[in-house]
N, CA, C and O atoms as a GROMACS GRO file, in nm:
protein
  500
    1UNK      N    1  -0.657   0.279   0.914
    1UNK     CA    2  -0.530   0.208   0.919
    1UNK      C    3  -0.476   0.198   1.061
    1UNK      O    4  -0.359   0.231   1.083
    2UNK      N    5  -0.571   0.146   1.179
    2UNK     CA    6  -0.489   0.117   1.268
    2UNK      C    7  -0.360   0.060   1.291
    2UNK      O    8  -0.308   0.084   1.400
    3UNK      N    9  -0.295  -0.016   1.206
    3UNK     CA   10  -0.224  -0.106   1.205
    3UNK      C   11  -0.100   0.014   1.193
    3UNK      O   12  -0.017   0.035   1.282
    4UNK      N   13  -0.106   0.078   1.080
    4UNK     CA   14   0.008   0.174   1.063
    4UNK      C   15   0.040   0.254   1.190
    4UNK      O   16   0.150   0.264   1.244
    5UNK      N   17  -0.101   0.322   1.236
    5UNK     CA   18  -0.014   0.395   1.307
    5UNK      C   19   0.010   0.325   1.449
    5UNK      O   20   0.096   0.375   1.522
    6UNK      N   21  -0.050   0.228   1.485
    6UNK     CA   22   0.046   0.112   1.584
    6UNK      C   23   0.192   0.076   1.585
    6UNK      O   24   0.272   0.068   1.677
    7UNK      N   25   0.207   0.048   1.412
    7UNK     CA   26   0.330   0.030   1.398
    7UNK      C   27   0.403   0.144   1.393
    7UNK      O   28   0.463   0.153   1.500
    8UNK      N   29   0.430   0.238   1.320
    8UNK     CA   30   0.499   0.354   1.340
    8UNK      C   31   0.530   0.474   1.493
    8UNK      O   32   0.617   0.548   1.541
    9UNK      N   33   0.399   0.428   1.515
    9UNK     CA   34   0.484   0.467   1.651
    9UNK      C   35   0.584   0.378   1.757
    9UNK      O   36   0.616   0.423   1.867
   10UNK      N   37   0.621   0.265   1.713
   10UNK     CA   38   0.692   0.203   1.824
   10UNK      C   39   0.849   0.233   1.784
   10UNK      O   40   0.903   0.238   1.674
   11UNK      N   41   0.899   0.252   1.914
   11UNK     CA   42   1.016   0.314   1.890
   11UNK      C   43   1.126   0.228   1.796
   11UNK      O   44   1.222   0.279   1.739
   12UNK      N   45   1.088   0.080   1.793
   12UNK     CA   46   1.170   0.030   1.724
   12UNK      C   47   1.111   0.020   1.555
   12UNK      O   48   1.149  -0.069   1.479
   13UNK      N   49   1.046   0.090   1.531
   13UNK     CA   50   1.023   0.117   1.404
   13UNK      C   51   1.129   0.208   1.316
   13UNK      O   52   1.136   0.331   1.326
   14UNK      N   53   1.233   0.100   1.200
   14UNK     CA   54   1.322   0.190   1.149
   14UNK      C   55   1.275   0.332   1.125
   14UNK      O   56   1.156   0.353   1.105
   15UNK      N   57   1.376   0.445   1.125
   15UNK     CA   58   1.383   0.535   1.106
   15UNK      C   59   1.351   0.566   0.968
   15UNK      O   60   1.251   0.633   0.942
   16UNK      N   61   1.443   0.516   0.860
   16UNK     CA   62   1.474   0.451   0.717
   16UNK      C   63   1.360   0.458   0.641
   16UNK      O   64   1.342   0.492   0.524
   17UNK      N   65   1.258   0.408   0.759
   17UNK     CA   66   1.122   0.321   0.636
   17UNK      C   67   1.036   0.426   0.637
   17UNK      O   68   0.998   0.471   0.745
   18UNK      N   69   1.000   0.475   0.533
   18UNK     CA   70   0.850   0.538   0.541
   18UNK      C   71   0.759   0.512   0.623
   18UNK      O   72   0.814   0.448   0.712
   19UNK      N   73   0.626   0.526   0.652
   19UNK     CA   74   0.518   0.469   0.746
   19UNK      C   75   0.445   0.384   0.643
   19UNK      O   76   0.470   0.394   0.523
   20UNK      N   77   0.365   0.310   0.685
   20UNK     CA   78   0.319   0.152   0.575
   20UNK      C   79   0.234   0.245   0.535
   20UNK      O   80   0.193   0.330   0.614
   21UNK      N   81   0.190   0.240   0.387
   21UNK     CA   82   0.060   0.294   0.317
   21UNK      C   83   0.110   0.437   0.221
   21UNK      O   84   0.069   0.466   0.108
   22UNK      N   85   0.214   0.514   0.308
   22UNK     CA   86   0.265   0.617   0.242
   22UNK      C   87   0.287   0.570   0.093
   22UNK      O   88   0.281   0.451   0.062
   23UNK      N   89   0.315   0.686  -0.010
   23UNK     CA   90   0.412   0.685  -0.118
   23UNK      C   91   0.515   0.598  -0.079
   23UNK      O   92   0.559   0.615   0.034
   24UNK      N   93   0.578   0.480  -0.169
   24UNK     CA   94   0.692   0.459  -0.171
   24UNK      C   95   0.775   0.354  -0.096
   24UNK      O   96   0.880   0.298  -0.125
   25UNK      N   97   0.662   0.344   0.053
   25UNK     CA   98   0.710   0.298   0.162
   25UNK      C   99   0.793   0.182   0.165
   25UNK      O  100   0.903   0.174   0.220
   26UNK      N  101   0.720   0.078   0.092
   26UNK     CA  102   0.755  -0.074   0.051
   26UNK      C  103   0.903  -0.114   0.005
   26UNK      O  104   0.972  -0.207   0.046
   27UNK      N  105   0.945   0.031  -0.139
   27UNK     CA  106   1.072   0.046  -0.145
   27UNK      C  107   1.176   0.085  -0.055
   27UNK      O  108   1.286   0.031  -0.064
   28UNK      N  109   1.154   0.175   0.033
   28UNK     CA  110   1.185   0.221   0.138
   28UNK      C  111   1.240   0.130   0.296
   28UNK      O  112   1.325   0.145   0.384
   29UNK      N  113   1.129   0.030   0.259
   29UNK     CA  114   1.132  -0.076   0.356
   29UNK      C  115   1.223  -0.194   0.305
   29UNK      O  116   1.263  -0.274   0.389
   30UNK      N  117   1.257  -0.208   0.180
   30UNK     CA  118   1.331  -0.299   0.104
   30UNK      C  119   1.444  -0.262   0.104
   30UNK      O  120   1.518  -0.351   0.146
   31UNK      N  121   1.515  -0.140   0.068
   31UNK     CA  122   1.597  -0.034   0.097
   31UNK      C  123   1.658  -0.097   0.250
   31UNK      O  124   1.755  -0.172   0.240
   32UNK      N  125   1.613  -0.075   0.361
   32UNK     CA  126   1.679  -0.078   0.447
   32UNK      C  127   1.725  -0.216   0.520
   32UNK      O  128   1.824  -0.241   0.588
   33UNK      N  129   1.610  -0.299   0.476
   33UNK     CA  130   1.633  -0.464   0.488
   33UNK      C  131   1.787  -0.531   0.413
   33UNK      O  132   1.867  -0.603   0.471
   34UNK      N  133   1.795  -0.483   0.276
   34UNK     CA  134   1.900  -0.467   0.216
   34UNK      C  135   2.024  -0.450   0.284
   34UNK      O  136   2.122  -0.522   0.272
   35UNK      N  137   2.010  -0.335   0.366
   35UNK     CA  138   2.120  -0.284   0.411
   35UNK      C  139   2.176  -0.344   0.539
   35UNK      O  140   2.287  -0.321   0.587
   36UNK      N  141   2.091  -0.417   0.582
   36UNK     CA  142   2.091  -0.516   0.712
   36UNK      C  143   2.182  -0.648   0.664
   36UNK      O  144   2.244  -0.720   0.742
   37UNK      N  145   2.176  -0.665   0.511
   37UNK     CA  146   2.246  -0.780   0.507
   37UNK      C  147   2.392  -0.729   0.449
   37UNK      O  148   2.395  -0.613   0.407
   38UNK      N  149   2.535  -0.822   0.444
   38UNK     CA  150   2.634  -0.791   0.385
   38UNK      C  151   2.605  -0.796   0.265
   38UNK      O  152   2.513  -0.857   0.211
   39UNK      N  153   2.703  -0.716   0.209
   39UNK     CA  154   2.655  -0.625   0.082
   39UNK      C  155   2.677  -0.762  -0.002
   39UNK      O  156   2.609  -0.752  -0.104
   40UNK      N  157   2.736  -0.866  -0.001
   40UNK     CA  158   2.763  -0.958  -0.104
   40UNK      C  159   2.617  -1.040  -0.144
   40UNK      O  160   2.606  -1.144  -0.208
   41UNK      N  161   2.534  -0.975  -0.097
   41UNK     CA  162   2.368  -1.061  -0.070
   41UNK      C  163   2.311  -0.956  -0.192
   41UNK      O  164   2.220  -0.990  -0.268
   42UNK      N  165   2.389  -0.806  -0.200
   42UNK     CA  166   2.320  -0.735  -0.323
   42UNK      C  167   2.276  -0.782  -0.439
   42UNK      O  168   2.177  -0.734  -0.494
   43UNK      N  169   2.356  -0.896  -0.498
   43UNK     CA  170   2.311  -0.907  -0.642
   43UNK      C  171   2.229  -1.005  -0.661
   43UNK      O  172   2.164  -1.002  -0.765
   44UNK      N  173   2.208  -1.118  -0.565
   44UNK     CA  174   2.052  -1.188  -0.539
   44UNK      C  175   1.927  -1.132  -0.568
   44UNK      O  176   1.850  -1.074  -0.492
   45UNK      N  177   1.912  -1.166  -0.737
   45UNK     CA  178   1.783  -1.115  -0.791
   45UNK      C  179   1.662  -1.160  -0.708
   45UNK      O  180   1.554  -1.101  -0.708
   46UNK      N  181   1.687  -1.256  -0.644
   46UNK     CA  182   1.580  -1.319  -0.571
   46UNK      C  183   1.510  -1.224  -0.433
   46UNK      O  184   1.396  -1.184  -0.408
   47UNK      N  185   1.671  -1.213  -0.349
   47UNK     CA  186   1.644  -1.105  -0.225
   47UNK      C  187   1.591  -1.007  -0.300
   47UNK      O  188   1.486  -0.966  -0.252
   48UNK      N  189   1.636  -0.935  -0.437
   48UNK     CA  190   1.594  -0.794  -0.468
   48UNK      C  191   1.434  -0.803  -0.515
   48UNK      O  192   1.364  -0.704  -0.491
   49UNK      N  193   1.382  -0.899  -0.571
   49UNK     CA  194   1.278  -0.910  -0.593
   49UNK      C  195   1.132  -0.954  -0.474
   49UNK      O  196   1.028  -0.891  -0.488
   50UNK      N  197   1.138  -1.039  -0.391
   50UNK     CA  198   1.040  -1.096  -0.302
   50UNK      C  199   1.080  -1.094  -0.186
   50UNK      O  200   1.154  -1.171  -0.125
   51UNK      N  201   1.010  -0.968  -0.145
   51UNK     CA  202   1.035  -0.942  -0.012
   51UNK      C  203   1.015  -1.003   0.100
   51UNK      O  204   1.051  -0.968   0.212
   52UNK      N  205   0.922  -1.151   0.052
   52UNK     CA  206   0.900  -1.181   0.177
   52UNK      C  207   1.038  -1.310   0.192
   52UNK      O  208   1.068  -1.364   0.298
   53UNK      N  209   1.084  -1.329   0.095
   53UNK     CA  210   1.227  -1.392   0.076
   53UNK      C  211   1.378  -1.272   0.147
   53UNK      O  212   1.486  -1.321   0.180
   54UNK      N  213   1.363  -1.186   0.152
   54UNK     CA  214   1.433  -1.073   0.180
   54UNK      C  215   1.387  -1.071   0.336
   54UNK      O  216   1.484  -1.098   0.408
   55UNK      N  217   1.290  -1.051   0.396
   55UNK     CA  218   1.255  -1.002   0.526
   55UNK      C  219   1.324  -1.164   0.603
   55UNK      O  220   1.399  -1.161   0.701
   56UNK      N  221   1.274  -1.307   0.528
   56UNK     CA  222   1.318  -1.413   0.612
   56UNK      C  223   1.495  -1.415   0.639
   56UNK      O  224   1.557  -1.416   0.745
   57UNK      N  225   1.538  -1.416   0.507
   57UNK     CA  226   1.698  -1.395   0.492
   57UNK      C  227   1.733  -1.288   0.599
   57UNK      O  228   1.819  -1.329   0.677
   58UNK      N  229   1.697  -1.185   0.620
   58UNK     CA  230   1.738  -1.110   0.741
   58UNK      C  231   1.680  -1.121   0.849
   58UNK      O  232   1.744  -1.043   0.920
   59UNK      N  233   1.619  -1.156   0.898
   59UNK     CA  234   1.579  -1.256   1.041
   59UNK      C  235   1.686  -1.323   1.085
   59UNK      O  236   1.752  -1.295   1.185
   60UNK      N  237   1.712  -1.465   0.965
   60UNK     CA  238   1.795  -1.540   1.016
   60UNK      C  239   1.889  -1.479   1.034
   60UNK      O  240   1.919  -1.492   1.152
   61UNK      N  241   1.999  -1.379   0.954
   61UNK     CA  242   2.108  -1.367   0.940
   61UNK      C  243   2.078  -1.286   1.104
   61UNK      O  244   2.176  -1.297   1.178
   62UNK      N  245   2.002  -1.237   1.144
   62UNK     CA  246   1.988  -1.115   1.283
   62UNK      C  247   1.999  -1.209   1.382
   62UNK      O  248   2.052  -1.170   1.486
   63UNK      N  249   1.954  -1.350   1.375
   63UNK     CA  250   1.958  -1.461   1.461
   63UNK      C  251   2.086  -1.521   1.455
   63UNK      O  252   2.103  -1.598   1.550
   64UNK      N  253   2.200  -1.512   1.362
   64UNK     CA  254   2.301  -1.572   1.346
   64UNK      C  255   2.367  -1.488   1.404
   64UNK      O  256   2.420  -1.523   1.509
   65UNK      N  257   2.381  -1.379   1.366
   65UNK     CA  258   2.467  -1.249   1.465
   65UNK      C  259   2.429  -1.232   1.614
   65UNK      O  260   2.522  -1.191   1.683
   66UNK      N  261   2.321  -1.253   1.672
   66UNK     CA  262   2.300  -1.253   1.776
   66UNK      C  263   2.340  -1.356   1.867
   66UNK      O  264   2.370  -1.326   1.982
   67UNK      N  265   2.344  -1.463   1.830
   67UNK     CA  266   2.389  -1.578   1.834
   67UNK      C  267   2.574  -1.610   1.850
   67UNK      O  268   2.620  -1.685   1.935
   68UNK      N  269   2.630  -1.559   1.782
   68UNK     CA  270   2.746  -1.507   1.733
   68UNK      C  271   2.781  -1.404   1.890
   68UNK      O  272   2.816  -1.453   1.997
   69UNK      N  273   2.762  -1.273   1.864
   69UNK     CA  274   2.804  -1.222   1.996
   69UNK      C  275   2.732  -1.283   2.125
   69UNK      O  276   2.773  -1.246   2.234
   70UNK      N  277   2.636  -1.364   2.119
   70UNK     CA  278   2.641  -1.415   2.271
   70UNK      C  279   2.735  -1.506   2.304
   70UNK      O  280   2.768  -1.536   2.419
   71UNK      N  281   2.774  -1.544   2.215
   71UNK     CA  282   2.890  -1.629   2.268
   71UNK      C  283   3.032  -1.597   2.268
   71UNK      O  284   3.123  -1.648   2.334
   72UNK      N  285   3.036  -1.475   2.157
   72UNK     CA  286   3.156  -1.378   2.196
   72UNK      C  287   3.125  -1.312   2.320
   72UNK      O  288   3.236  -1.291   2.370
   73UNK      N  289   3.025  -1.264   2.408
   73UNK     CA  290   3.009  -1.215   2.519
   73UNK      C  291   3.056  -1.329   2.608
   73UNK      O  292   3.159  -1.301   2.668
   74UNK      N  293   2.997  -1.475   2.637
   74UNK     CA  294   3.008  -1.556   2.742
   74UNK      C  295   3.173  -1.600   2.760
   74UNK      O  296   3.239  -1.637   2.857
   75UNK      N  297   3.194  -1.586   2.667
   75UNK     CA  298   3.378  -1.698   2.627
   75UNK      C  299   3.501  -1.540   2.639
   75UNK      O  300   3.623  -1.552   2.627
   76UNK      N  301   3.443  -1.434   2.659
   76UNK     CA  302   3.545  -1.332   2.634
   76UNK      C  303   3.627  -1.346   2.789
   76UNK      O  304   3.745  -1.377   2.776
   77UNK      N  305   3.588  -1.331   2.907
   77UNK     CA  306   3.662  -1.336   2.993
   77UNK      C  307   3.750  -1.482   2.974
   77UNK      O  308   3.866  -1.462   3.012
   78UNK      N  309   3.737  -1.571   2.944
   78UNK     CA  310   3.802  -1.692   2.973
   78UNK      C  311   3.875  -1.733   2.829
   78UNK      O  312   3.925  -1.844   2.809
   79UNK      N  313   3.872  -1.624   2.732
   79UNK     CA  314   3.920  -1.696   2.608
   79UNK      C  315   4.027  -1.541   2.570
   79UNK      O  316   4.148  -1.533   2.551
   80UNK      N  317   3.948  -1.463   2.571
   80UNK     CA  318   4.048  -1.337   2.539
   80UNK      C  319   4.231  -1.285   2.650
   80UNK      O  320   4.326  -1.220   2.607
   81UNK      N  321   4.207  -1.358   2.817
   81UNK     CA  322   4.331  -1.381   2.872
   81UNK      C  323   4.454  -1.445   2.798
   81UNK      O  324   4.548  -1.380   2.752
   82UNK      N  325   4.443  -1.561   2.793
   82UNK     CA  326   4.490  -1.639   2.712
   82UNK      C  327   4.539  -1.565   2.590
   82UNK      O  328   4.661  -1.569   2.578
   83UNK      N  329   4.481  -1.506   2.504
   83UNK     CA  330   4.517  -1.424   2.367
   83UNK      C  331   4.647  -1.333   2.406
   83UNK      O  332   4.728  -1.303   2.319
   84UNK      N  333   4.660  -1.294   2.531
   84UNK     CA  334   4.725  -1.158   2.578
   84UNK      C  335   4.658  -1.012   2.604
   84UNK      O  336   4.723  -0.913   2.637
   85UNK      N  337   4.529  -1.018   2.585
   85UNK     CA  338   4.413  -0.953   2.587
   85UNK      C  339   4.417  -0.873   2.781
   85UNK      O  340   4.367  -0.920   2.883
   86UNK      N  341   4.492  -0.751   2.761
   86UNK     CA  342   4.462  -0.668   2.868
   86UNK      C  343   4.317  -0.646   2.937
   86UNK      O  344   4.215  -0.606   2.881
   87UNK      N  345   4.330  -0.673   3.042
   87UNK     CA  346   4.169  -0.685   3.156
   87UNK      C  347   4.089  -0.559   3.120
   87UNK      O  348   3.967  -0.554   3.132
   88UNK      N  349   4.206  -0.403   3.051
   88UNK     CA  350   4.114  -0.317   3.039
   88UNK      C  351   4.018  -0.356   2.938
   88UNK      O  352   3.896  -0.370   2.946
   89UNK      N  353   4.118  -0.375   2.818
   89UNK     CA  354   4.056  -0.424   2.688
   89UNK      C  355   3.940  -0.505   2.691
   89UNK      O  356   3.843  -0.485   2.618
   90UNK      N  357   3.954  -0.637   2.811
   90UNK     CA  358   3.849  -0.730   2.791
   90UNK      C  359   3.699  -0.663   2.841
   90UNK      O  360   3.587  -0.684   2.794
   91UNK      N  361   3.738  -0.579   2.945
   91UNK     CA  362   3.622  -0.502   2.993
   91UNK      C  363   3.580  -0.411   2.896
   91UNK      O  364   3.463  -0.390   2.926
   92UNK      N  365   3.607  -0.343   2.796
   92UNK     CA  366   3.550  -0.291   2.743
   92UNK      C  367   3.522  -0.389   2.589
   92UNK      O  368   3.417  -0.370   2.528
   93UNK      N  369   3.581  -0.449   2.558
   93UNK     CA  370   3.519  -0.580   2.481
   93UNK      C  371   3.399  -0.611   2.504
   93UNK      O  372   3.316  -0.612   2.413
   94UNK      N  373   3.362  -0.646   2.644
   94UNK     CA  374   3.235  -0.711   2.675
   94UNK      C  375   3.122  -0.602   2.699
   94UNK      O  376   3.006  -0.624   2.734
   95UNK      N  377   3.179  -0.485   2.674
   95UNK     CA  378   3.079  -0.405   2.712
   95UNK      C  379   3.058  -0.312   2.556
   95UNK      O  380   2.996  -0.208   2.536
   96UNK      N  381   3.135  -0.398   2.463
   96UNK     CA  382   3.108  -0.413   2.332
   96UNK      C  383   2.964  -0.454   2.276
   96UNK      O  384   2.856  -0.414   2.235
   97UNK      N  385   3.030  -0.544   2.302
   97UNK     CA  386   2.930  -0.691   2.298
   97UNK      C  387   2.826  -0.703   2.370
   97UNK      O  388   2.742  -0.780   2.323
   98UNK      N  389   2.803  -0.662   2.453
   98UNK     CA  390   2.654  -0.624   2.504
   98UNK      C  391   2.567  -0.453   2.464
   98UNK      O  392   2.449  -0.422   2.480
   99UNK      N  393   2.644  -0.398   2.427
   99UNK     CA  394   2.566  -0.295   2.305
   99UNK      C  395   2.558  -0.322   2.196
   99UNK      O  396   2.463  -0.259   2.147
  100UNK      N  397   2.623  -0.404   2.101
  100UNK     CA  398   2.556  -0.506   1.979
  100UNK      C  399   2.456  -0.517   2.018
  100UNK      O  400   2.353  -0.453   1.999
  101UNK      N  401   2.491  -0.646   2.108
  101UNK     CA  402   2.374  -0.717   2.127
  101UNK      C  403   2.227  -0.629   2.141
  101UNK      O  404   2.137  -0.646   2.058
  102UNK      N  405   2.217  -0.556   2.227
  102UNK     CA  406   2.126  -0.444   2.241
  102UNK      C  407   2.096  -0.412   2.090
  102UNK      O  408   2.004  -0.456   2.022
  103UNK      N  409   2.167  -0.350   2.064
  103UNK     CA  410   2.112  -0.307   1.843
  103UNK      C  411   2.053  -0.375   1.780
  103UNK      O  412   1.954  -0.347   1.712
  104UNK      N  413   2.137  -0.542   1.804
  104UNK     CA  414   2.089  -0.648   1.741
  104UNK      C  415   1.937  -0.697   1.747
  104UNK      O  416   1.860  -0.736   1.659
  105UNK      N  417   1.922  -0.681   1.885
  105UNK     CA  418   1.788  -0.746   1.926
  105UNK      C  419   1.642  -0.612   1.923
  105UNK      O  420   1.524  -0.645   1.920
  106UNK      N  421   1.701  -0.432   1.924
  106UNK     CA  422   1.626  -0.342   1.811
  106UNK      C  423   1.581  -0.340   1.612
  106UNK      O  424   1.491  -0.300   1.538
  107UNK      N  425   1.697  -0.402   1.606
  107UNK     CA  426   1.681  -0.431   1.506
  107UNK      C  427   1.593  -0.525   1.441
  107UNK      O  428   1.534  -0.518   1.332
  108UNK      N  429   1.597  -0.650   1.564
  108UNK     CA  430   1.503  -0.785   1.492
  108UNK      C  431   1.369  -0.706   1.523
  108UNK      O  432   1.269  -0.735   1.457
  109UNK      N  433   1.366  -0.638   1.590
  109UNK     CA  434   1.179  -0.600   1.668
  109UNK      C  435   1.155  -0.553   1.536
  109UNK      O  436   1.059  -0.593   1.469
  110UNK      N  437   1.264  -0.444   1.485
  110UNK     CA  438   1.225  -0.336   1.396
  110UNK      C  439   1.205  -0.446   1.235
  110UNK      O  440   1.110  -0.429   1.158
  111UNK      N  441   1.278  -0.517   1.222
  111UNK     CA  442   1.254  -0.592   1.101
  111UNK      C  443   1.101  -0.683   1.104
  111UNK      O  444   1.016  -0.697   1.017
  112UNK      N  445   1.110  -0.739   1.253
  112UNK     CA  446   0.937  -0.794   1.270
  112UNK      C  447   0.822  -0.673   1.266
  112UNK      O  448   0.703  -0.692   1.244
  113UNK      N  449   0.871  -0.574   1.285
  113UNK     CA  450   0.753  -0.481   1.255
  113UNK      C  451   0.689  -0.464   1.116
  113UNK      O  452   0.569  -0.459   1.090
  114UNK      N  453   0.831  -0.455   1.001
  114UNK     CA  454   0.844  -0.433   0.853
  114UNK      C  455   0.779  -0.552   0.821
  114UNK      O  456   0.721  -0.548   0.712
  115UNK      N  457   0.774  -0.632   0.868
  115UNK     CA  458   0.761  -0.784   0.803
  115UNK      C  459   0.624  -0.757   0.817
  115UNK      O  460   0.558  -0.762   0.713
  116UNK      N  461   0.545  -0.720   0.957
  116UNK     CA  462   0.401  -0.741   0.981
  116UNK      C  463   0.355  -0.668   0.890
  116UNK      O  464   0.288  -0.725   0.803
  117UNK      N  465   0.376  -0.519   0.879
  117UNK     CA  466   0.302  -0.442   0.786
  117UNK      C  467   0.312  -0.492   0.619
  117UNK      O  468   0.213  -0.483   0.546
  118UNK      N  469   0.430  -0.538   0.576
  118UNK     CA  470   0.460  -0.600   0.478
  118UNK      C  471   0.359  -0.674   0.445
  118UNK      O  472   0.295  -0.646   0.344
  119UNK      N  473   0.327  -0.775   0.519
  119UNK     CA  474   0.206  -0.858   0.490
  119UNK      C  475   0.072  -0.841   0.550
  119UNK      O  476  -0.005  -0.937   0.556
  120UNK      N  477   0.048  -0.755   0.583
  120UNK     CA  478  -0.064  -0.683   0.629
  120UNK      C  479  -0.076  -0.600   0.447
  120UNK      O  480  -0.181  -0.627   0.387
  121UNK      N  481  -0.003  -0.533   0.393
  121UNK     CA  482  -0.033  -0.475   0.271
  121UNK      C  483  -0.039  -0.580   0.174
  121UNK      O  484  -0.146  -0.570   0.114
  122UNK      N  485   0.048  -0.700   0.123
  122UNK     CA  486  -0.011  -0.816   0.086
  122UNK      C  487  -0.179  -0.862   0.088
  122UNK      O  488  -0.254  -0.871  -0.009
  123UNK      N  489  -0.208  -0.886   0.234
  123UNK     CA  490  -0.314  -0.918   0.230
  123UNK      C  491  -0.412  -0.856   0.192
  123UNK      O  492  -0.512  -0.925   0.168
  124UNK      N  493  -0.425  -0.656   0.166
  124UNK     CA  494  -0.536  -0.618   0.177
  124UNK      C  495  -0.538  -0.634   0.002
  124UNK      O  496  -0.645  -0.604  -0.051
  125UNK      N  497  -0.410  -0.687  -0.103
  125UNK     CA  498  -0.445  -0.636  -0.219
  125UNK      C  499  -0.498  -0.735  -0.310
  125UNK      O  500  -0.534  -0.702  -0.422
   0.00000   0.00000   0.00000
């Protein structure tokens, strides 16, 4: 199983997920994909059932949020003055928003990792 332990060792490999092949893992890996989306996505028999419908749905939504604070990052100095938004505040706003962003873009690695092994176990069955 090269593949597993390639994947499991990279640091952006959720914590959450089992290692691919273990007991369980798959649930484990579904489990935390889940939790990536707002909870109002829970009762989508569809997300709960086909994961590879579940792994795409959270991609995009990781691309919409990322997307989302980059432009809350670019527009904060020039849009948050205006609000009444104290210079301390805005400075630490943006230095918000660029540690999202940072999570955000661990997170997509870590969901493309789940996804590869995901269908890497697909394929072998």
């Amino acid at each position: 199983m090269p593949q597993t332990a390639t994947t499991t060792r990279s640091p952006d490999w959720p914590l959450q997920v089992k290692a691919p092949g273990t007991h369980d893992w798959e649930r484990t890996a579904a489990r935390w994909l889940r939790e990536l989306l707002p909870a109002r996505y829970g009762g989508y028999l569809t997300l709960n059932r086909h994961p590879a419908v579940l792994v795409r749905h959270v991609q995009l939504q990781l691309q919409h949020e990322m997307r989302a604070v980059r432009v809350a990052l670019q527009t904060s100095r020039a849009e948050l003055p205006r609000l009444g938004v104290a210079e301390s505040v805005i400075e630490n706003t943006i230095r918000m928003y660029a540690v999202e962003l940072e999570q955000l873009g661990r997170l997509s690695r870590g969901v493309r990792l789940v996804n590869d092994a995901l269908c890497a176990a697909r394929r072998r069955r």
